[in-house]
Steps between C-alpha positions, in 0.01 A plus 500: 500500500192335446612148453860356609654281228641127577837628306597739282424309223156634571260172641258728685302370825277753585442719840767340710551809736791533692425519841825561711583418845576726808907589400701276693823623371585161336570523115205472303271563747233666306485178220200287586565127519253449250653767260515430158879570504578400839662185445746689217552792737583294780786343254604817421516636861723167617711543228592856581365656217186686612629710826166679564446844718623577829187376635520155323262572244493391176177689333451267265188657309723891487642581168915451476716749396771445265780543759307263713507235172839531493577491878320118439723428202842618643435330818371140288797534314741532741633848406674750706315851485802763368673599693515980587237541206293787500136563381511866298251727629309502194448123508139361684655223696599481863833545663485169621456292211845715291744190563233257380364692215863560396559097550225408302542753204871376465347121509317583177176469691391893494577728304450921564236706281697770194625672816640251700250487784379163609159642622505278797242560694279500203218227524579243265296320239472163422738576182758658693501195752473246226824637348705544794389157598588377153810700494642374839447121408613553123204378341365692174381392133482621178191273397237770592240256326484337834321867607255474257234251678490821765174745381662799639861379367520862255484661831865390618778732447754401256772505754334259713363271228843273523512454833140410553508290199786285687264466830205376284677259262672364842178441726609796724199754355153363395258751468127562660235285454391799227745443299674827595857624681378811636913606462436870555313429796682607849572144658464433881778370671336125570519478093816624474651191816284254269698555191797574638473182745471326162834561302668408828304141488602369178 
């Protein structure tokens, strides 16, 4: 990306690169000190939510998938991945994330496409994040005038509009400095620790 964004409200400070360190195996590694995120990533990392790779990294600037999102959730919420679930073959997520992707459509906060599938390794967009996000900490509205101060606000998708009307009339979603949400946008997974760092600090 071409700018990093104070949260995901969208404050943007321009050309802050990331530029990691040598690995060192510790968690979170690879987040600069003076990261735009770092301090709310380091929260999330002492807190257990943000596990990272086998290496330690925690790529902040990489797309997420939506398994990944709700790897974050189920482990913020406390929830136990189900237990012997199964990912069908015809489903695009990973063996790995079947218990949690299970947990978290059972929890309300996914829900499968007309067949099912849960699409997990599917890079998620800012609207997918916003409502899982919204869904996990039960926050949604049905005063979608709140949207209306966004330019791009005809450009959400009706079953997001709810949800992400709950994180704006609530503080939790403000918009960039152009008035827009960019919701269809793929979100990087620094944006998606800043909101979701922000329904668990109410």
């Amino acid at each position: 990306m071409s700018a990093d964004f104070d949260d995901y409200s969208g404050t943007v400070d321009e050309g802050t690169p990331v530029t990691p360190t040598e690995p060192s195996g510790e968690l979170g590694w690879d987040v600069p000190s003076g990261y735009w995120a770092a301090e709310t990533i380091q929260k999330l990392i002492d807190n257990g939510i943000i596990k990272g790779d086998g290496d330690g990294s925690v790529r902040p600037e990489d797309r997420i998938t939506r398994e990944e999102v709700a790897s974050l959730l189920v482990n913020a919420l406390d929830i136990e991945p189900a237990a012997d679930a199964a990912v069908d073959p015809a489903d695009n997520s990973s063996k790995w994330a079947a218990g949690v992707l299970q947990a978290a459509k059972e929890a309300g906060i996914m829900q499968g496409d007309e067949n099912g599938h849960m699409n997990g390794l599917d890079n998620a967009t800012r609207a997918e994040v916003a409502v899982m996000i919204a869904r996990a900490a039960q926050i949604s509205s049905d005063d979608l005038t709140v949207l209306d101060k966004f330019s791009d606000a005809g450009a959400i998708p009706g079953w997001a509009q709810s949800s992400i009307a709950g994180l704006v009339s609530q503080g939790k979603m403000n918009g960039y400095e152009d008035s827009t949400l960019r919701m269809n946008n793929l979100i990087i997974r620094a944006e998606a620790f800043q909101l979701l760092s922000g329904i668990l600090t109410t």
